[in-house]
GUPA-827848 format. One record per atom (N, C-alpha, C): residue number from 1; residue in one letter; atom name; x, y, z. Coordinates in Angstrom, 1 decimal. Layout:
GUPA-827848
<atom NUM,'A','CA',<X,Y,Z>>,
...
END
This chain:
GUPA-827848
<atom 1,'X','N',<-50.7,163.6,-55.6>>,
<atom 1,'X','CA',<-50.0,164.7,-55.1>>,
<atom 1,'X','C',<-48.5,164.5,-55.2>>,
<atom 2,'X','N',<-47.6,165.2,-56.0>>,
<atom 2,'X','CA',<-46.6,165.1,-56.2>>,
<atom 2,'X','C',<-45.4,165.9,-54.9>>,
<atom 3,'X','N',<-44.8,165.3,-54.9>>,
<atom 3,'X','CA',<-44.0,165.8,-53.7>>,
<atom 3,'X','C',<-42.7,166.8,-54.1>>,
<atom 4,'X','N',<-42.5,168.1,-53.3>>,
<atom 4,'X','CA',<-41.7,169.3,-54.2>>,
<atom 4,'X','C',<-39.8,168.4,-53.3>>,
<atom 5,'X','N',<-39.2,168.3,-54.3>>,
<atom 5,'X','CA',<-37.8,167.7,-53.7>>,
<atom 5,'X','C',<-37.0,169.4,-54.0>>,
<atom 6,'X','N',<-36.5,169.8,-53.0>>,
<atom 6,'X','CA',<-35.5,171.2,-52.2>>,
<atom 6,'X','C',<-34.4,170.6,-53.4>>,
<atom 7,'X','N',<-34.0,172.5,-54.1>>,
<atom 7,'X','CA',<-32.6,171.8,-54.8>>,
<atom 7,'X','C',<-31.5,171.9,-53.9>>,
<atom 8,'X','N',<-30.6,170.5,-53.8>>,
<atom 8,'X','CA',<-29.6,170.5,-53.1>>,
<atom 8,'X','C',<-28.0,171.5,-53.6>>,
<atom 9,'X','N',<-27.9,172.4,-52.7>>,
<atom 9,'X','CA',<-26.8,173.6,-53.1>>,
<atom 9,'X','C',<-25.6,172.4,-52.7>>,
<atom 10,'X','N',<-24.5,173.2,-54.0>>,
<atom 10,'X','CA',<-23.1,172.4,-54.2>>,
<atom 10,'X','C',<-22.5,172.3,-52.5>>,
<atom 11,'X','N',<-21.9,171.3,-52.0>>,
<atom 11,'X','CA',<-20.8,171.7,-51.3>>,
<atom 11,'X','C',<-19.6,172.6,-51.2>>,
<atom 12,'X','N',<-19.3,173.8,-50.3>>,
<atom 12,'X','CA',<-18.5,174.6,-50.5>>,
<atom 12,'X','C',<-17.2,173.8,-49.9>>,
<atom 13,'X','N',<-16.0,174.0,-49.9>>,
<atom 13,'X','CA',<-14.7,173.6,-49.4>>,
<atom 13,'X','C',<-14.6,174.3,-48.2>>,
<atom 14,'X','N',<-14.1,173.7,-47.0>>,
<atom 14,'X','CA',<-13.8,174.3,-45.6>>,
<atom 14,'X','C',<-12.5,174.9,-45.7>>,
<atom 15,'X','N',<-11.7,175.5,-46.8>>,
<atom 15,'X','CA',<-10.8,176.0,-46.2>>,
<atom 15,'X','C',<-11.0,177.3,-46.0>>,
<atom 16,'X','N',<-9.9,177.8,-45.4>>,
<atom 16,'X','CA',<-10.4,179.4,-44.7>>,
<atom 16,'X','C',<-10.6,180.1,-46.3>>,
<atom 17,'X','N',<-11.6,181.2,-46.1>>,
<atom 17,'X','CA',<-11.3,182.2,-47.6>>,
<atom 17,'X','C',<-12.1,181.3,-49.0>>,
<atom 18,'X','N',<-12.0,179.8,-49.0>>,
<atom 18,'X','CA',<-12.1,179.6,-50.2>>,
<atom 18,'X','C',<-13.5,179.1,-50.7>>,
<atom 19,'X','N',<-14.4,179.9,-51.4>>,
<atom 19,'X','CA',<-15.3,179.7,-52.1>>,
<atom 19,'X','C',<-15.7,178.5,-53.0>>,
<atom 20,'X','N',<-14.8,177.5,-53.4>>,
<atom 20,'X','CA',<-14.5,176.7,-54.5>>,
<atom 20,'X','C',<-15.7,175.5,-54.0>>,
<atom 21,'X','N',<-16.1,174.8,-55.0>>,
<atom 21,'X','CA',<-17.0,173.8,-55.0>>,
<atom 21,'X','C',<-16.4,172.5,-54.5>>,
<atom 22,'X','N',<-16.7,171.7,-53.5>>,
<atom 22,'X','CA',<-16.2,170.7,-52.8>>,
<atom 22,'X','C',<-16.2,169.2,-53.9>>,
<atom 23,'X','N',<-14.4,168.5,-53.8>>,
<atom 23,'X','CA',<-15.2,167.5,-54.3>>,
<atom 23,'X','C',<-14.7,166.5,-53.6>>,
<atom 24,'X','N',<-14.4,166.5,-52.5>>,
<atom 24,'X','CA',<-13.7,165.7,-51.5>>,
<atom 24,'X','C',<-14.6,165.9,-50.0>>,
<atom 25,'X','N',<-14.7,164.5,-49.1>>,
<atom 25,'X','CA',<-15.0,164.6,-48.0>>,
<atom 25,'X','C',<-13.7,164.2,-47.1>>,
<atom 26,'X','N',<-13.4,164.8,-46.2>>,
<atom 26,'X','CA',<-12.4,164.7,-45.3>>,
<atom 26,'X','C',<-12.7,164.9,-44.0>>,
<atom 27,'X','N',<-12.7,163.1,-43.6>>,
<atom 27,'X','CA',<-13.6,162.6,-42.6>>,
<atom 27,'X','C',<-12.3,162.8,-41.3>>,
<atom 28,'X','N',<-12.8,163.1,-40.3>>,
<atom 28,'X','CA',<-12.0,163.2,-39.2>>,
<atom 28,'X','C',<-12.9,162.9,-38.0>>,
<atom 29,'X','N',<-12.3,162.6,-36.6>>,
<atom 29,'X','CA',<-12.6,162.6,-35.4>>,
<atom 29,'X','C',<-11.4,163.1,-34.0>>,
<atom 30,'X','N',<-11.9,163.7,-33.5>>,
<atom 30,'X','CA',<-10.9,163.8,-32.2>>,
<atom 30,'X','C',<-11.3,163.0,-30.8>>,
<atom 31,'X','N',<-10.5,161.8,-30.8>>,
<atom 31,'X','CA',<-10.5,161.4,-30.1>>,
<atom 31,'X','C',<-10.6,161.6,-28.2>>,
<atom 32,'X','N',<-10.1,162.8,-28.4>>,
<atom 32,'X','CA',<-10.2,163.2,-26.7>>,
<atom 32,'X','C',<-11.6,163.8,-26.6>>,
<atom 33,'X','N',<-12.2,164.4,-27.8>>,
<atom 33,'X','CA',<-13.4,165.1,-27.5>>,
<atom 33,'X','C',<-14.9,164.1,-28.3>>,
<atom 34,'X','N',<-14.4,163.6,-28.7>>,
<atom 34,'X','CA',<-15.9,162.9,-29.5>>,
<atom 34,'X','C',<-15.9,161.3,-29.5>>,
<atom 35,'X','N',<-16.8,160.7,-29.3>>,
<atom 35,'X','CA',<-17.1,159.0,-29.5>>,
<atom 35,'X','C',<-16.5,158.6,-30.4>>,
<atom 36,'X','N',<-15.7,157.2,-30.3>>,
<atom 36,'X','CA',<-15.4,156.7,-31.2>>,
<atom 36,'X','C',<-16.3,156.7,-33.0>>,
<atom 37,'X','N',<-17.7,156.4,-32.3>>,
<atom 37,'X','CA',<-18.2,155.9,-33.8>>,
<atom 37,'X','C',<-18.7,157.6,-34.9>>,
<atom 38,'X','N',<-18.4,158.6,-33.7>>,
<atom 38,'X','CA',<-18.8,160.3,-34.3>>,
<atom 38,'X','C',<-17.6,160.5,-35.3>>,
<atom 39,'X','N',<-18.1,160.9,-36.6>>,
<atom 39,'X','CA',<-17.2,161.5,-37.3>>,
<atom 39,'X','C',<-17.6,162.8,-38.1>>,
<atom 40,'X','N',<-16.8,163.7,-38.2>>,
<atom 40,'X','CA',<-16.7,164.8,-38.5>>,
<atom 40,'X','C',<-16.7,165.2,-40.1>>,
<atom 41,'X','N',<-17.1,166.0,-40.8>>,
<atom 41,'X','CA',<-16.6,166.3,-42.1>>,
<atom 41,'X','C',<-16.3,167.8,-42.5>>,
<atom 42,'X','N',<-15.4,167.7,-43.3>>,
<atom 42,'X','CA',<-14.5,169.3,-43.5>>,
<atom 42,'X','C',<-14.8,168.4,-45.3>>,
<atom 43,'X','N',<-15.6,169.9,-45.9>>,
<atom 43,'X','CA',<-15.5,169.5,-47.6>>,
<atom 43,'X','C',<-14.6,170.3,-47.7>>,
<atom 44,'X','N',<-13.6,169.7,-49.1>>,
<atom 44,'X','CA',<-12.5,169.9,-49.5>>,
<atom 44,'X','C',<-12.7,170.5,-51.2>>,
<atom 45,'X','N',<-12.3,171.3,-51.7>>,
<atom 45,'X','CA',<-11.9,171.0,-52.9>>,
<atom 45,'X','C',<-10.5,170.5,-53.7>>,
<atom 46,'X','N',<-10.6,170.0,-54.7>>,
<atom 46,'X','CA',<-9.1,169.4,-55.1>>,
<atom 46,'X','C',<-7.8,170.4,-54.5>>,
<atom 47,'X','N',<-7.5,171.4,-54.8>>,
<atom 47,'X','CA',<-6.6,172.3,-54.3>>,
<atom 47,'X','C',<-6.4,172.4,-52.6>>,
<atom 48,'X','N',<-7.6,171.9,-52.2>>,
<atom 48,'X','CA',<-6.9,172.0,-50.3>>,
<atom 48,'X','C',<-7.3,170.7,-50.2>>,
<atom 49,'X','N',<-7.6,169.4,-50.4>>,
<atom 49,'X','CA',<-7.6,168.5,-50.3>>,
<atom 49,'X','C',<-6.6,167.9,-49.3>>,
<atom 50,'X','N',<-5.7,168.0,-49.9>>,
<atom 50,'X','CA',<-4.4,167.9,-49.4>>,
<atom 50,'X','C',<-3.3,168.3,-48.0>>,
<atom 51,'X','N',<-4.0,169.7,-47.9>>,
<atom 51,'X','CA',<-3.7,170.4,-46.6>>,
<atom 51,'X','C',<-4.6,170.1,-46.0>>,
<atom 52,'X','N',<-5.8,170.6,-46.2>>,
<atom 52,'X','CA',<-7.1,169.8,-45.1>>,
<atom 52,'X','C',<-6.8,168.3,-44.4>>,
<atom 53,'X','N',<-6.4,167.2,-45.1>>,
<atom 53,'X','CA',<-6.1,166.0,-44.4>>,
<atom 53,'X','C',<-4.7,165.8,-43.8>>,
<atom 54,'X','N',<-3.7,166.9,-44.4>>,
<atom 54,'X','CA',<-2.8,166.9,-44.1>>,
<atom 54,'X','C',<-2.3,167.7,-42.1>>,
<atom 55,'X','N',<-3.5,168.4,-42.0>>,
<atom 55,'X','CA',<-3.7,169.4,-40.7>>,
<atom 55,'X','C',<-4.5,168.6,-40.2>>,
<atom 56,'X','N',<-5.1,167.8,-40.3>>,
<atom 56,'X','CA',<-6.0,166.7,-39.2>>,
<atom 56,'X','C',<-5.0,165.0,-39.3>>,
<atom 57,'X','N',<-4.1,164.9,-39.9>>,
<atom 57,'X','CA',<-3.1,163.9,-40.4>>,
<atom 57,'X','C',<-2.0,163.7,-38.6>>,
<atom 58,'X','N',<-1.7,165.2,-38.8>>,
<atom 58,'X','CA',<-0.1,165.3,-38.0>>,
<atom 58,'X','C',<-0.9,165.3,-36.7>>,
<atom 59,'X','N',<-1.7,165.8,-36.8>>,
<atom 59,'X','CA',<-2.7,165.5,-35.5>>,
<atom 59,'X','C',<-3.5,164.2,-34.8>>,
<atom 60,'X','N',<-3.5,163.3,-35.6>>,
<atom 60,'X','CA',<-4.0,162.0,-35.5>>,
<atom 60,'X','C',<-5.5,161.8,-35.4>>,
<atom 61,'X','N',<-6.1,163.0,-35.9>>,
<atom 61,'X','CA',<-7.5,163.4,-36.1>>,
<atom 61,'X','C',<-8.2,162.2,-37.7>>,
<atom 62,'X','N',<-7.2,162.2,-39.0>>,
<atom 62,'X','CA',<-7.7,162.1,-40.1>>,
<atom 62,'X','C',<-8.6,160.4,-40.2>>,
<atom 63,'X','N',<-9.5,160.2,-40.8>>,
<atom 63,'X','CA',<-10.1,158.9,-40.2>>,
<atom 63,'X','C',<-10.1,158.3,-41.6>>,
<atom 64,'X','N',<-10.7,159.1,-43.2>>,
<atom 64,'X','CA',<-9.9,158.9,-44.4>>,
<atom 64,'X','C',<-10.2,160.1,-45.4>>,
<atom 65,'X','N',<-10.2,160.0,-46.3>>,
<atom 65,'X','CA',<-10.6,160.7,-47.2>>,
<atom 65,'X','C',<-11.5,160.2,-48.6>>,
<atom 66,'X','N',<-13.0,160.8,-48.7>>,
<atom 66,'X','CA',<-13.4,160.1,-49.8>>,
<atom 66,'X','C',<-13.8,161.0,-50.8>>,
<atom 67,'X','N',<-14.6,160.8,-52.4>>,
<atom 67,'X','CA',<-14.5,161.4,-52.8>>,
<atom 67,'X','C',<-16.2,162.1,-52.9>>,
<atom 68,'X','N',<-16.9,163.3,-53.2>>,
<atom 68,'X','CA',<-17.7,163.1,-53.4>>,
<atom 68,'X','C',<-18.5,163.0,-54.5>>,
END
């Protein structure tokens, strides 16, 4: 019996509006609201990459950024 593997759909980017294919993970936590070891993920694509960690950065939310 062969086992059926689900096709896995692309990651979309979290920014507002944008449709684009994710190729970044942008790991965050908030500290006042979640456990130290909980972390969060906002997919990014190359074009908001940068603002995405940049808006959880000034906030002291950003934990790092990796690629996917």
């Amino acid at each position: 019996m062969s086992e059926q593997v689900e096709p896995v759909e692309p990651a979309v980017c979290s920014a507002k509006g944008c449709r684009a294919a994710a190729s970044y993970a942008v790991i965050w936590n908030n500290p006042r609201i979640h456990t130290p070891e909980r972390e969060k993920v906002w997919a990014a694509c190359e074009e908001h990459r940068r603002p995405l960690a940049d808006f959880l950065d000034v906030r002291g939310f950003l934990r790092r950024v990796e690629r996917l």
